[in-house]
N, C-alpha and C positions, 0 to 999 in steps of 0.2 A: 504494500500500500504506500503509494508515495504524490506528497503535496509540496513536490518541487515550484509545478507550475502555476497553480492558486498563490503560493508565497511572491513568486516573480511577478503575480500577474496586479499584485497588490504596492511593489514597492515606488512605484512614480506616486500614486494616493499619498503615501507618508514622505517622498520626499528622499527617496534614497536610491543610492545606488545598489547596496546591497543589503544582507541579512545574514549577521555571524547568529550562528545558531551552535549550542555544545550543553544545553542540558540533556537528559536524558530525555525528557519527555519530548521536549522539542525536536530532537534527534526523532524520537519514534515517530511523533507526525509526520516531519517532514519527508523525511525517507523509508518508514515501515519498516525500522532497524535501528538498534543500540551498539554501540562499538566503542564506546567512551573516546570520540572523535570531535573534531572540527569539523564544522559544515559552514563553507560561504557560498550564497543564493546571491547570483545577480539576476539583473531583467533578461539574461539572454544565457541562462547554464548556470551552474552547481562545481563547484568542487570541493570533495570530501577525502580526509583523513583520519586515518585511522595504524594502529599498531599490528604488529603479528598475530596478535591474540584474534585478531576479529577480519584480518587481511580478506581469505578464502572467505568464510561466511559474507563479507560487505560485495564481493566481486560475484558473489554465484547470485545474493539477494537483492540489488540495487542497481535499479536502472537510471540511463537518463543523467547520469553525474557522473563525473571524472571520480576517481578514486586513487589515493596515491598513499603507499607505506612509509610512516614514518621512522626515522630510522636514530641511531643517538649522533647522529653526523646533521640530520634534518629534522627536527622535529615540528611541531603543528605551530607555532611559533613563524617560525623560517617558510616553512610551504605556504602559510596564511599569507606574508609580509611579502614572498614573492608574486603570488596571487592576484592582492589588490595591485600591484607597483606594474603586471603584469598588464592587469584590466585598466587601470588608470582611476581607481573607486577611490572615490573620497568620502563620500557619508555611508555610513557603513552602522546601520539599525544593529542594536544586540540584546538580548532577553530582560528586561531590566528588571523583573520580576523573579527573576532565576539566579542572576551570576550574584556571589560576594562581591562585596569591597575589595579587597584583597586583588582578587582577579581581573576587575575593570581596574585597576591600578595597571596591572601587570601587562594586559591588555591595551593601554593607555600609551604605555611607556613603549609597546615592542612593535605597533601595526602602526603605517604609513595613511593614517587616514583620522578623520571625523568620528566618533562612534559615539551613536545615537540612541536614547533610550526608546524602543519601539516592541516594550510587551504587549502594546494593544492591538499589534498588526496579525501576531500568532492568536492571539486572545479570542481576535473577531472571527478570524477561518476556524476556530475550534470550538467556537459557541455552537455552531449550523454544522451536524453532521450529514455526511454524503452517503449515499445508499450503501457505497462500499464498506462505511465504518459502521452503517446501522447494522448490516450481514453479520455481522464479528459479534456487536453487542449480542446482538438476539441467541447467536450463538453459546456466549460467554451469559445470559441470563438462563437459558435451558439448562447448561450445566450445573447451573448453582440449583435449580428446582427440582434437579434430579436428587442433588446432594442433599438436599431438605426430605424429601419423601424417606431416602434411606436412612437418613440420621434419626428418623420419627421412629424407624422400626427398633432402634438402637437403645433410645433413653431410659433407662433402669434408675429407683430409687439405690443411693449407695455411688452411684459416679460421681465425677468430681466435675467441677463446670470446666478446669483445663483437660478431661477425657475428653467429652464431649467436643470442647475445640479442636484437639488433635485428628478428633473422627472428620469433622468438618473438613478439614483441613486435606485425608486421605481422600475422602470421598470427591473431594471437589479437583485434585489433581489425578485421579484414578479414572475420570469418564472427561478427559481430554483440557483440563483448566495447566496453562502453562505456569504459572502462579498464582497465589493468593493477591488480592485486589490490596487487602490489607490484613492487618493481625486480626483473626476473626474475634467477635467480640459474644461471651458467653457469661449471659447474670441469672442467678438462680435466686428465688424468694428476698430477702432486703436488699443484696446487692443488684437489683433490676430498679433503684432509683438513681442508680450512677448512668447516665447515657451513655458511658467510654468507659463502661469497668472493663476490666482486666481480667480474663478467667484465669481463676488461683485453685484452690482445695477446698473451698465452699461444697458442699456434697449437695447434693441434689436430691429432695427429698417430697413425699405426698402431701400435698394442701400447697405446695409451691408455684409461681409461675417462673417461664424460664424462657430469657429473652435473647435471640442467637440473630447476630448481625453479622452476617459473610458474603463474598463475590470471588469472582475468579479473573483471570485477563486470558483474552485468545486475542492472536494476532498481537500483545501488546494493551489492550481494549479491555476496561475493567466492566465487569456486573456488581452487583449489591443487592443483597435484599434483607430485612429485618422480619422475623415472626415469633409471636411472642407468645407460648404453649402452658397448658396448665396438667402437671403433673398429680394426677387426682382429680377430687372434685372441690370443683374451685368453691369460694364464697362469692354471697350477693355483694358485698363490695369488688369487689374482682370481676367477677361478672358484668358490672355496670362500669365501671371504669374502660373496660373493655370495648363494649358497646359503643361509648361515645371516643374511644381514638378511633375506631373503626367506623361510625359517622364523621368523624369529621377527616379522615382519609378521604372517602369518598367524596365530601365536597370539595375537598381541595383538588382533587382531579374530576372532578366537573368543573371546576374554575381553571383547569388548567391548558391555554391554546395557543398558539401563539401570536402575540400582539399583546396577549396581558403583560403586565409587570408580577417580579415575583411577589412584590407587595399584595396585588389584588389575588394572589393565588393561595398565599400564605392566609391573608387576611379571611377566606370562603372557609380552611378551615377551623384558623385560630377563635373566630365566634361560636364555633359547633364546645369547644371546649367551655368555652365563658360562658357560655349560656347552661351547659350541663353543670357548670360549678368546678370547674377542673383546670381556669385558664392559668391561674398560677403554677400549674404544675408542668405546663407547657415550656421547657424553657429553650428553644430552639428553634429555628426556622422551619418550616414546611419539608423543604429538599435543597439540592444542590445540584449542580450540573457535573456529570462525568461521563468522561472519555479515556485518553490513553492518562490521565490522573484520577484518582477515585473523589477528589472536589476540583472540580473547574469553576469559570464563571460563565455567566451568571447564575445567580445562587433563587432558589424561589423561597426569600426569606422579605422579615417586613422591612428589611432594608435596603430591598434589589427596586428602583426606581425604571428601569430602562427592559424595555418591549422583550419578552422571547422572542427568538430568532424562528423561523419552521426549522424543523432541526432539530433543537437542542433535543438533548437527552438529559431526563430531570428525576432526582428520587420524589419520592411521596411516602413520608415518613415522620409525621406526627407523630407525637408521645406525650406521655403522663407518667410523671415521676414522684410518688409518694414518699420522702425520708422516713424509714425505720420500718414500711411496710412491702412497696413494691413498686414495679414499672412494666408498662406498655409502652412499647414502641410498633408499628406496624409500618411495611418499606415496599412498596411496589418500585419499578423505573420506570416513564412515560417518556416516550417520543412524540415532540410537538408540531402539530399541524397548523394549518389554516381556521378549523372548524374543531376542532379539540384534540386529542390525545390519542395514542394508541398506547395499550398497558400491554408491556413485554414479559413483564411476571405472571407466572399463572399458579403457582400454588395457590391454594387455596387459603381465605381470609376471615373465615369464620373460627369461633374458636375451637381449637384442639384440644380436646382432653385425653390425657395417654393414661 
């Protein structure tokens, strides 16, 4: 997968001649390959560097771009400086969102050119996914939905919530996930009020609920999904608490199309909580945008002001977090249309009792 040419086709807009690109992510967009490399994008061709470690792999998977080894006589330094000196680039956009201090220092002091802060330029091409990057999602969301069904069969009172992650973890690289999206996240009975617990030795026990957030990456391309299960039979407090993250899930992806902002998306379900008595316990945005990073922008929180793109890919992931007693979190992933949404998750969102 490679977005050489949407990068080129964008840098007269911002004003530049080129686009040094060397994070990893950006690296993945750009060219649908990591090689912990240099990549500079002019308006008329690419040339990328890279080390022995990723030489073969960058030459058999990348098209469309020069590729050259670095070597301790040349290194991405030296090939970059001949490059621009080459081309005759003087503004030279670079991730400003990405690189340290340190590195635009260093950067500053070794390259023959201008270098320009332009993370908004990668920002914007990766708001709005293309049919080829949704393939990968949908792909990398099935994986993880398979991994949920099997994990259901799995959960035994007496596990530990870091068992359970480790299963997640097998399951979700065992039926085709190249990596985990992120460290999966696993909260059994009071730690389900932390929204980023940690699975630790918490044992996993009947009258509990247990909230498992995981995704996988194909192609590079993260999935995510949150579902939140009750180990026994639950209580009427539990029960209704439930009920209304799971309506107001739903309205927030009936609110979700593109042209809204993530304000108005957030906002369709943050009232379904206020109104159930539960909005304090909301303490987080709606969703977030991801791609080849598990948070991009724009984010569908009350603070995202600016249009969804058709395109993005967005969580829908409301929660309710009780201190000392428990938490609901529920996560679908929508892809944004003209006229609303398509939901790429399909497990199932009514409550589980195992």
């Amino acid at each position: 997968m490679n977005h050489i040419e949407k990068i080129a086709a964008r840098l007269a807009e911002f004003g530049l001649d080129a686009m040094l690109i060397t994070s990893e992510s950006g690296e993945r967009y750009a060219l649908g390959f990591h090689g912990e490399g240099f990549l500079l994008v002019t308006r008329d061709g690419a040339r990328y560097s890279t080390d022995g470690r990723y030489i073969e792999a960058a030459r058999e998977q990348i098209s469309g771009t020069d590729i050259l080894l670095v070597t301790p006589e040349q290194g991405h330094m030296a090939l970059a400086k001949a490059y621009i000196e080459e081309k005759k680039l003087h503004n030279v956009g670079f991730e400003s969102g990405a690189m340290t201090v340190d590195a635009h220092k260093k950067y500053v002091q070794g390259l023959p050119c201008v270098l320009t802060p332009a993370q908004d330029l990668l920002d914007g091409l990766r708001a709005s996914k293309d049919e080829e990057e949704l393939a990968v999602m949908r792909r990398a969301q099935a994986i993880t939905d398979e991994a949920f069904r099997a994990v259901l069969n799995l959960i035994r009172p007496g596990m530990t919530e870091r068992e359970i992650a480790a299963r997640l973890v097998y399951e979700l690289l065992s039926r085709g996930g190249e990596k985990v999206s992120f460290d999966p996240i696993v909260a059994a009975g009071t730690n389900g009020s932390r929204p980023h617990a940690v699975p630790g030795d918490q044992i996993v026990d009947t009258g509990m609920f247990i909230t498992m957030d995981f995704g996988c990456k194909v192609e590079g391309y993260c999935s995510d999904m949150t579902r939140t299960v009750a180990l026994g039979q639950p209580t009427q407090e539990m029960e209704d608490v439930y009920s209304a993250v799971l309506a107001a899930q739903k309205a927030g992806i009936n609110a979700a199309r593109a042209g809204a902002t993530g304000e108005e998306i957030d906002g369709a379900a943050r009232r379904v909580l206020q109104e159930a008595g539960y909005g304090e316990y909301f303490s987080h945005g709606f969703g977030h945008s991801l791609g080849v990073d598990i948070h991009e922008a724009p984010s569908a929180s009350s603070r995202e002001k600016r249009p969804m793109p058709v395109g993005a890919v967005i969580s829908a992931e409301p929660g309710v977090y009780i201190p000392g007693k428990f938490g609901v979190r529920i996560e679908d992933v929508l892809i944004l249309n003209e006229t609303g949404c398509e939901n790429i998750t399909r497990s199932p969102k009514d409550l589980i009792v195992l």
